[in-house]
C-alpha positions as CSV (number, residue, x, y, z in Angstrom):
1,X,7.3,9.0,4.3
2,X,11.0,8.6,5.4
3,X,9.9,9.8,8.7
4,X,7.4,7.0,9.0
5,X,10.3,4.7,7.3
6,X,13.0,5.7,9.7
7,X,10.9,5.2,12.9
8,X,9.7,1.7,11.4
9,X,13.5,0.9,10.8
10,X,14.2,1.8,14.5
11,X,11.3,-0.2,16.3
12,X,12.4,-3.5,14.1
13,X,16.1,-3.0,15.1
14,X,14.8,-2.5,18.6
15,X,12.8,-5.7,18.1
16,X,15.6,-7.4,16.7
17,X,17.7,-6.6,19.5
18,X,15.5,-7.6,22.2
19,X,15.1,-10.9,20.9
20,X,18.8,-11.7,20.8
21,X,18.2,-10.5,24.7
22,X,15.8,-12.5,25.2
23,X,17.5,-15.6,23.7
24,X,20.6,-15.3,25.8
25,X,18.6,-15.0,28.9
26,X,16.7,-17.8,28.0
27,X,19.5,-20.2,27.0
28,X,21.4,-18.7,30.6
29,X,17.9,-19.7,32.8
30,X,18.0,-23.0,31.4
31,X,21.2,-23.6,31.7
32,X,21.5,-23.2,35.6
33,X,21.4,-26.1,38.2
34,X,18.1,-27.0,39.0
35,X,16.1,-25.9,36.0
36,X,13.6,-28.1,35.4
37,X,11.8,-26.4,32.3
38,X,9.6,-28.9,30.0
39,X,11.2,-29.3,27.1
40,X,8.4,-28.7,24.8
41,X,8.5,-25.4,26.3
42,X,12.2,-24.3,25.9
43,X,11.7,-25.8,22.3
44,X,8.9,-23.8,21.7
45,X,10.2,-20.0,23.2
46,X,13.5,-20.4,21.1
47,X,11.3,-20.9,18.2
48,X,9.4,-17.8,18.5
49,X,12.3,-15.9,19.3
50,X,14.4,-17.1,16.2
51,X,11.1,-16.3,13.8
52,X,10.9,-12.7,16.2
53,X,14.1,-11.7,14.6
54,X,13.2,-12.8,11.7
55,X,9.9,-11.2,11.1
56,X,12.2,-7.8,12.5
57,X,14.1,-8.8,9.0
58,X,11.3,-9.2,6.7
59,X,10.0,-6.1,8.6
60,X,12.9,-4.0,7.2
61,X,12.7,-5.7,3.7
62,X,8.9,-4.7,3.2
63,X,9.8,-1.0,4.7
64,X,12.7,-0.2,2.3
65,X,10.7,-1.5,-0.6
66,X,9.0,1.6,-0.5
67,X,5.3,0.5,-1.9
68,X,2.5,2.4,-0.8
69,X,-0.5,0.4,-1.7
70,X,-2.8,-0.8,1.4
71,X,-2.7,-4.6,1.3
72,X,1.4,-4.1,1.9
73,X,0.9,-1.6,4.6
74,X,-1.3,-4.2,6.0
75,X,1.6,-7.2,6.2
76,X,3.4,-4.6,7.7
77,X,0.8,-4.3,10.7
78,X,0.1,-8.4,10.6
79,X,4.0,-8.8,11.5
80,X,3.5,-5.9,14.1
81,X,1.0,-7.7,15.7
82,X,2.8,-11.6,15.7
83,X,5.8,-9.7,17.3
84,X,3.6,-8.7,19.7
85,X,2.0,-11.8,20.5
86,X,5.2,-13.7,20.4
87,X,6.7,-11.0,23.0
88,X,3.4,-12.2,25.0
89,X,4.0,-15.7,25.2
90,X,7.6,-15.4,26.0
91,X,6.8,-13.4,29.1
92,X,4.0,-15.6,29.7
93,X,6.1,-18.5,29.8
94,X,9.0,-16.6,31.8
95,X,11.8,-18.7,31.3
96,X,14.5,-16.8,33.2
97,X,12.4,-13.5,34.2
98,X,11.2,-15.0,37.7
99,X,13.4,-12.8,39.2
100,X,12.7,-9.4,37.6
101,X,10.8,-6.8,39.4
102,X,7.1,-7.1,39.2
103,X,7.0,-10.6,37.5
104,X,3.6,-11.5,38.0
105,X,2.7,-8.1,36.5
106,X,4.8,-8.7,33.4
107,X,3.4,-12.7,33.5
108,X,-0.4,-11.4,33.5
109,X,0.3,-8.8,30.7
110,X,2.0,-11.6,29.0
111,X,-1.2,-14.1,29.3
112,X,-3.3,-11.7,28.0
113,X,-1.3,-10.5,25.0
114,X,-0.8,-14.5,23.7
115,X,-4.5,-15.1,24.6
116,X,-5.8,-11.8,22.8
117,X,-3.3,-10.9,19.7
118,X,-4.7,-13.3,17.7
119,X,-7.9,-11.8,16.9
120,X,-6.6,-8.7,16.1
121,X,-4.2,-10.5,13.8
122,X,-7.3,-12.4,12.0
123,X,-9.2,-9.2,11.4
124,X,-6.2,-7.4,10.1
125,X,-5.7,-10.7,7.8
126,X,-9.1,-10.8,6.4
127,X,-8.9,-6.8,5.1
128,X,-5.3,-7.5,3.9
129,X,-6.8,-10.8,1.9
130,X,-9.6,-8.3,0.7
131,X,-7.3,-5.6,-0.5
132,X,-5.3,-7.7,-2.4
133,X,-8.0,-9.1,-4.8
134,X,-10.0,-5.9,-4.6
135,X,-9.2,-1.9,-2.9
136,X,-12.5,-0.9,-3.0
137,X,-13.2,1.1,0.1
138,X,-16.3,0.0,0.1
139,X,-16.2,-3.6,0.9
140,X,-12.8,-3.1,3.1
141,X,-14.9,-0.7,5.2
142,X,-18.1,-3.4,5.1
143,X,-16.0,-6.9,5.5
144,X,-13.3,-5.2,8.1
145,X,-16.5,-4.3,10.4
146,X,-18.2,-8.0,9.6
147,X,-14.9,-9.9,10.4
148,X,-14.3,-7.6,13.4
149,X,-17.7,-8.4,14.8
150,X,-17.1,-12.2,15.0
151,X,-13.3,-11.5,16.1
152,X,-14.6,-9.3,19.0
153,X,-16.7,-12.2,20.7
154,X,-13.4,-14.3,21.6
155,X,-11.6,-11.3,22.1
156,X,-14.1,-10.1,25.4
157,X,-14.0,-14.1,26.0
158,X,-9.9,-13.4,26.5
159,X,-10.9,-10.4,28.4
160,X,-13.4,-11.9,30.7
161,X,-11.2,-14.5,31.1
162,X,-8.7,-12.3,33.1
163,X,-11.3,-11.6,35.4
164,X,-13.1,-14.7,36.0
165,X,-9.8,-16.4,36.7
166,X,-9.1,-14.1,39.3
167,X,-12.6,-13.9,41.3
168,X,-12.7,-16.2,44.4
169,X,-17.3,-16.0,44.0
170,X,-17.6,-16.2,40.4
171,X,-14.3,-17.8,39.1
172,X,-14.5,-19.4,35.9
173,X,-11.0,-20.7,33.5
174,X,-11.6,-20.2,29.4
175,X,-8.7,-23.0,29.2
176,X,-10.9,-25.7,31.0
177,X,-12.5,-25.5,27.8
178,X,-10.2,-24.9,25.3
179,X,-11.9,-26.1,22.2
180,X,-14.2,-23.0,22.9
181,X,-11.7,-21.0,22.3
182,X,-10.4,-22.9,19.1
183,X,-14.2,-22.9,17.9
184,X,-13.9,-18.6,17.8
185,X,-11.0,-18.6,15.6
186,X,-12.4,-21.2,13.5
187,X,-15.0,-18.3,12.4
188,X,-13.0,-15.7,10.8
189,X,-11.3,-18.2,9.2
190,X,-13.6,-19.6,7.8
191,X,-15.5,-16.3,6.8
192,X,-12.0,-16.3,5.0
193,X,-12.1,-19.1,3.0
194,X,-15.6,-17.7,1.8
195,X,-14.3,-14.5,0.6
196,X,-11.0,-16.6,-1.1
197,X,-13.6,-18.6,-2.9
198,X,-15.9,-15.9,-4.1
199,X,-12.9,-14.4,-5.7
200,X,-11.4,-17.3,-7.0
201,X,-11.2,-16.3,-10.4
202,X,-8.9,-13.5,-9.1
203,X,-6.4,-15.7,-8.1
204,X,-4.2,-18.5,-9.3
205,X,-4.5,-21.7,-7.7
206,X,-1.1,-21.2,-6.6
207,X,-2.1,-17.7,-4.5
208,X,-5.6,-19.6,-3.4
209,X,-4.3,-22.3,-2.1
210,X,-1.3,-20.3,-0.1
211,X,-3.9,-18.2,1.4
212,X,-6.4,-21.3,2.5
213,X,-2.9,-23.1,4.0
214,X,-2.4,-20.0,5.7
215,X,-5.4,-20.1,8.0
216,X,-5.8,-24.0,8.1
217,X,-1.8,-24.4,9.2
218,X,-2.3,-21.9,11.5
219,X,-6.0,-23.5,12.9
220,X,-4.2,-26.7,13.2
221,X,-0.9,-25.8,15.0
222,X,-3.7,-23.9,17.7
223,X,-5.3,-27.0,18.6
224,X,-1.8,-29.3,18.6
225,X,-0.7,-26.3,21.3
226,X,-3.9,-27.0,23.4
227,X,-3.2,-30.6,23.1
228,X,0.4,-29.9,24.2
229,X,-0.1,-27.4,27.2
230,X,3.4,-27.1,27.7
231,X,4.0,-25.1,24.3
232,X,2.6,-22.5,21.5
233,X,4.2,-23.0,18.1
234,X,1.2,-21.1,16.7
235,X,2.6,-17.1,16.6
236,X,6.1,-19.4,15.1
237,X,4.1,-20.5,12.1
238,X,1.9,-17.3,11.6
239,X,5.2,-15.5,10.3
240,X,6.7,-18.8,9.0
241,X,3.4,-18.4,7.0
242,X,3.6,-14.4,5.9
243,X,7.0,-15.3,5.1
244,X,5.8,-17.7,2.4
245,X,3.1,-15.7,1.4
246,X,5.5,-12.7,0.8
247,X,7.8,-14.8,-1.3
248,X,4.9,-16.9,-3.0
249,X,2.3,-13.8,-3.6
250,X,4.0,-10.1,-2.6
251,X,6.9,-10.2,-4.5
252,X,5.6,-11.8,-7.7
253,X,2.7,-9.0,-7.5
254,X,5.3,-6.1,-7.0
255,X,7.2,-8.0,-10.3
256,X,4.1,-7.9,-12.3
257,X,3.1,-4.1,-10.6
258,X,6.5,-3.0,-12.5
259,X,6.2,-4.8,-15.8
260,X,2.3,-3.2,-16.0
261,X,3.7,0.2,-15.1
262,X,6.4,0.3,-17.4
263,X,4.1,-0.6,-20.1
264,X,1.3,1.8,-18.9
265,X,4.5,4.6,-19.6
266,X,5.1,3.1,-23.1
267,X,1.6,3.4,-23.9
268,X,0.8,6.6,-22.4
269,X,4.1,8.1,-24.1
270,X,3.3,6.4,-27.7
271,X,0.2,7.7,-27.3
272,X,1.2,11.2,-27.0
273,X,4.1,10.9,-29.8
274,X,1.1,10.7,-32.6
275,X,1.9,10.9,-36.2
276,X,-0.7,13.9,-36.9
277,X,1.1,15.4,-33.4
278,X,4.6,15.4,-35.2
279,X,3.3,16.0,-38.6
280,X,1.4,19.4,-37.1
281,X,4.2,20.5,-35.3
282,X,7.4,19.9,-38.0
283,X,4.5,21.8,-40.7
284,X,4.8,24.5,-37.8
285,X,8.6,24.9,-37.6
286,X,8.6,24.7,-41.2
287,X,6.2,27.8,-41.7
288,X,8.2,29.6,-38.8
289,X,11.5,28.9,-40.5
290,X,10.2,31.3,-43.4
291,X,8.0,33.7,-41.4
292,X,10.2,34.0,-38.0
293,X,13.6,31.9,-37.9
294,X,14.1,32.8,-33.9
295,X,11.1,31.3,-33.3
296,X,11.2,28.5,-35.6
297,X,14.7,28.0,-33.2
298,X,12.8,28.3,-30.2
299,X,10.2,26.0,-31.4
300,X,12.7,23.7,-32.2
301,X,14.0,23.4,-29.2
302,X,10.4,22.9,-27.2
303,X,10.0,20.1,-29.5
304,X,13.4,19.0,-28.3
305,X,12.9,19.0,-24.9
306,X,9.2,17.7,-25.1
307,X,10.5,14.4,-27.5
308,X,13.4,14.0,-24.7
309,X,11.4,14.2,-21.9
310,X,8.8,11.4,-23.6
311,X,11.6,9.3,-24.0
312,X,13.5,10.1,-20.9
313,X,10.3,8.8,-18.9
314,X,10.9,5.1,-19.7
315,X,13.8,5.3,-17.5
316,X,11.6,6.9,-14.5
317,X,10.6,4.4,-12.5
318,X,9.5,6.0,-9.5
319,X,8.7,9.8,-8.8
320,X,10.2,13.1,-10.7
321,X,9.8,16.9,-9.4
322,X,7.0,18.6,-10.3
323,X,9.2,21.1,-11.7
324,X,10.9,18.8,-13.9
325,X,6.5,17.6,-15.2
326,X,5.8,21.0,-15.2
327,X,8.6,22.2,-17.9
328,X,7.7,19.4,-19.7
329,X,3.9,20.4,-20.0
330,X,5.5,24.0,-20.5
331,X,7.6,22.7,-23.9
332,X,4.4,20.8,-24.8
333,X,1.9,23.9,-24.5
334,X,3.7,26.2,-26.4
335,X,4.3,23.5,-29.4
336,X,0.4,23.4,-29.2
337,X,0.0,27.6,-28.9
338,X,2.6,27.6,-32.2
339,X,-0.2,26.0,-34.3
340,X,-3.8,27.4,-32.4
341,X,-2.3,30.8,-32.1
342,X,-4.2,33.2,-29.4
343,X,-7.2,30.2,-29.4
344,X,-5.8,28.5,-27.4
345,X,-4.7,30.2,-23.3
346,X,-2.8,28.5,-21.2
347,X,-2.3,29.8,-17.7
348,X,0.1,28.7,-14.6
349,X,-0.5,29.7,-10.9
350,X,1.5,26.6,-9.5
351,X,2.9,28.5,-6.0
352,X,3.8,25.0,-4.4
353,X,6.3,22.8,-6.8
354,X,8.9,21.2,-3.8
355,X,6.7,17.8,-3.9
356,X,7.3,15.0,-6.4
357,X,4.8,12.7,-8.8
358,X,5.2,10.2,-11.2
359,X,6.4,10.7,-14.8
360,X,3.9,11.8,-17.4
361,X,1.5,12.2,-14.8
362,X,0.5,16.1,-15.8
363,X,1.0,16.3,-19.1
364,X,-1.4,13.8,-20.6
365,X,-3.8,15.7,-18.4
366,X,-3.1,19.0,-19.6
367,X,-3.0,17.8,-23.3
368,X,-6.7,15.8,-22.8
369,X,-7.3,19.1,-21.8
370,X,-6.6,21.3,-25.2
371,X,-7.2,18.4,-27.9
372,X,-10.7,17.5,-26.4
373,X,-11.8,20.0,-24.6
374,X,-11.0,24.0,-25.1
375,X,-10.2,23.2,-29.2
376,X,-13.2,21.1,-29.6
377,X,-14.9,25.0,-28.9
378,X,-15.7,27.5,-31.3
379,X,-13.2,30.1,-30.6
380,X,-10.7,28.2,-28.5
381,X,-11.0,28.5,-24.6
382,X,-8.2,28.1,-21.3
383,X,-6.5,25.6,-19.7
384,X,-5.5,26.3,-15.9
385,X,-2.7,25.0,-14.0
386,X,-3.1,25.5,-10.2
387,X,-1.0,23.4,-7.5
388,X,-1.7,24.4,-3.7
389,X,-0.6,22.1,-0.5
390,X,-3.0,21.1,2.3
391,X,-2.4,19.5,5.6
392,X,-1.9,16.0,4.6
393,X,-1.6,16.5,0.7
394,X,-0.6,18.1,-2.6
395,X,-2.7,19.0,-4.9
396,X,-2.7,20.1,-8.8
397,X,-6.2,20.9,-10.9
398,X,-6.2,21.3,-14.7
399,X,-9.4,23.5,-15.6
400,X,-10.8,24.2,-18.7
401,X,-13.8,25.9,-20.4
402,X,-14.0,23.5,-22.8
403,X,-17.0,21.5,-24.4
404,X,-16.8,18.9,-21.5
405,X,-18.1,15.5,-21.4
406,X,-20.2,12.9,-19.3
407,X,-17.5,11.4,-17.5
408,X,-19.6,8.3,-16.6
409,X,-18.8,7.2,-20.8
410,X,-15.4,7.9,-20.0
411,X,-13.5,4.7,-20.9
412,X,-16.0,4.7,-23.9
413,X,-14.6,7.6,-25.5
414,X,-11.4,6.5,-27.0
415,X,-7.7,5.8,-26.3
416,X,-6.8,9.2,-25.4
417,X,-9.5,8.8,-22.3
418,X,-8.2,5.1,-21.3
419,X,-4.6,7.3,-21.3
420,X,-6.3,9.5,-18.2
421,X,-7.6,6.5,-15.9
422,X,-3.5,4.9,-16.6
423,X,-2.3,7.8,-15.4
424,X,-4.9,7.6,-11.9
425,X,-3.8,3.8,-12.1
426,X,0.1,4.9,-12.1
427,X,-0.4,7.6,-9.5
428,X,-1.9,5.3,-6.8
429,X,0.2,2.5,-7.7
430,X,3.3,4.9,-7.4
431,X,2.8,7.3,-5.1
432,X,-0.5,6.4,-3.3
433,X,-2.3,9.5,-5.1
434,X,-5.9,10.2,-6.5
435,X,-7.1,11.5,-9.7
436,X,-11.0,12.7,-10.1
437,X,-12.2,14.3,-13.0
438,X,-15.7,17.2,-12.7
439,X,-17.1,17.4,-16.1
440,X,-20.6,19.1,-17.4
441,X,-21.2,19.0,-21.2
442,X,-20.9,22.4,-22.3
443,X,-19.0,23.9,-19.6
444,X,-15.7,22.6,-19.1
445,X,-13.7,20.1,-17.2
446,X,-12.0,19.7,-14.1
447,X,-9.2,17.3,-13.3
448,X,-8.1,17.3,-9.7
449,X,-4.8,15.1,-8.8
450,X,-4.2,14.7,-5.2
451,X,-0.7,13.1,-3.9
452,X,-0.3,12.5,-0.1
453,X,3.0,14.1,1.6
454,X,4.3,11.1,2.7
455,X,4.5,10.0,-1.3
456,X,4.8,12.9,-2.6
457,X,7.7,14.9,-0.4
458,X,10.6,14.9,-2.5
459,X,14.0,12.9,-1.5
């Protein structure tokens, strides 16, 4: 992850400079005798080159946030691909580059890029739009190819257009009919507007109606720039556009992301600081105190630890080492040994522990694990700990041989079970992890949690 971050960080500042660059050498061309530029056209390059170095800006901004979930990743790439386009137009337009070697190479590259990046942009859009309301892989998969179909059509128009305008037997010019062109943007965007209306009661009217201005502001400035020839405002407004829609939409969502995670912690921490929890434990200590005062004292101070680390995880707002989860579970499984005695086994075989996770993120599993499954069984069973590290992830399974469950009544089964999809909820939203639970009635229970490198290598 700070790999990816750092190399992001360096192509914006590399953007960033290259449109100053670019700026100077287009204020020097216009500024020498004889330049006879339009002025639409000067208007419209400074534009895109002031709202280049800005997107490079809100670039860095959405980088450093550090958020991992997919429709942010996606604004990411939707910038990308404007900078791109905007780089396009400027060197279409080549105010000031005549004299560069190969020009007309760096022109027709430039053509092409303005003509084509707004397809890609649209499709990229539509899943982003998706992901937000919904991240079910499903659709994304389903609606990114559907969108992409319609998207591809003006896209091999742009294409063909390249070749056609170049053939002295067959030549044919897509901008001698330009409203063709303006007719195969109008369908994504408008299979857009579908999917904003289906899940309308997802969204505010404030978030609707940002996304619906979105694509007709953008429509709209498309056909004033064919009715202009001489300029393209359109890539200008697309990231005056995601600018608003970060502020208006992204931002609130990562303000309401935090409040429901902080309360997820509350809950899942209240829910683990039971009354019949402490009562058990403190009758425990009590008993040891007469039986065995060192290990009432080391008792003592697992409950210690365990009440401190409960509370200590309100603070934790991102990830903690797996070390620092895995003492905690520690504290909390020998509290729970003090009152089951040799019922209840608890094994570790955790070889990889240099990766990171979000707090409370093991030890509700671990605990799900002994109060509902291996001491629901006559004669107690064993919880196992196991962590191992694959090529692209981390990965920690809880297994017992306890009484198990159908896992498709999950959420029916009571708070403690609600407190395991929280904690699959917090690891996505944290760390862009996975939790899936294996369960057969009468044999025991698996809980695998998988955290991806890039989220999960610690800092």
């Amino acid at each position: 992850m700070k790999k990816r971050k750092t190399i992001s960080t360096c192509g914006a500042l590399i953007a960033s400079a290259g449109a100053v660059i670019l700026l100077g050498q287009t204020l020097w061309a216009v500024g020498q005798p004889g330049a006879r530029w339009h002025p639409y056209t000067v208007a419209s390059v400074v534009t895109e080159l002031f709202f280049l170095l800005l997107s490079a800006v809100v670039f860095l901004v959405v980088v450093n946030s550090g958020s991992e979930r997919l429709f942010q990743k996606l604004f990411l790439w939707m910038l990308a691909l404007t900078a791109v386009g905007i780089l396009g137009d400027i060197f279409a337009w080549g105010i000031g580059l005549q004299k560069f070697p190969h020009y007309e190479l760096i022109h027709a590259l430039g053509v092409f890029l303005r003509d084509a990046m707004g397809f890609p942009i649209l499709v990229v859009y539509s899943i982003y739009l998706l992901s937000y309301v919904k991240e079910d892989a499903e659709e994304l998969v389903g609606y990114g190819w559907l969108v992409s179909g319609i998207c591809l059509d003006g896209f091999f128009l742009v294409c063909i257009n390249q070749v056609t305008t170049r053939s002295d037997t067959q030549y044919w010019n897509l901008w001698d009919f330009p409203w063709l062109f303006l007719v195969f943007l109008a369908l994504p965007i408008a299979a857009n507007i579908g999917i904003i209306y289906s899940f309308r009661s997802m969204l505010t009217n404030r978030k609707a109606i940002t996304f619906i201005a979105f694509e007709l502001l953008v429509l709209c400035t498309v056909a004033v720039d064919l009715v202009l020839e001489h300029a393209t405002f359109a890539y200008s407004v697309v990231v005056f556009s995601m600018i608003l829609i970060y502020v208006s939409v992204q931002v609130e969502y990562e303000r309401a992301q935090e409040e429901r995670l902080m309360r997820q912690r509350v809950a899942i921490m209240l829910s683990q600081i039971q009354p019949h929890f402490l009562y058990n434990v403190l009758t425990g200590i009590r008993v040891l105190c007469r039986m065995d005062p060192k290990k009432a004292e080391t008792a003592l101070l697992d409950f210690t630890s365990y009440l401190r680390s409960n509370l200590g995880s309100l603070q934790e707002e991102g990830c903690i080492p797996f070390s620092q989860e895995l003492e905690h579970v520690r504290h909390y499984t020998e509290l729970e040994k003090m009152r089951y005695g040799d019922e209840l086994q608890v094994r570790f075989i955790t070889p990889v522990t240099e990766f990171s996770l979000p707090a409370l993120t093991l030890e509700p599993i671990v605990e799900n694990a002994v109060r509902h499954g291996v001491m629901q069984r006559h004669g107690g069973g064993t919880v196992t700990v196991r962590t191992e590290q694959e090529a692209s992830r981390y990965v920690i399974t809880v297994t017992d041989d306890g009484v198990g469950f159908d896992v498709k009544t999950l959420c029916a089964m009571g708070p403690e079970h609600v407190g395991i999809a929280n904690v699959g909820e917090r690891l996505m939203s944290v760390c862009g992890g996975r939790l899936e639970i294996r369960s057969v009635p009468g044999e025991g229970t698996v809980v695998e949690l998988s955290i991806p490198k890039e989220g999960g290598d610690q800092k």
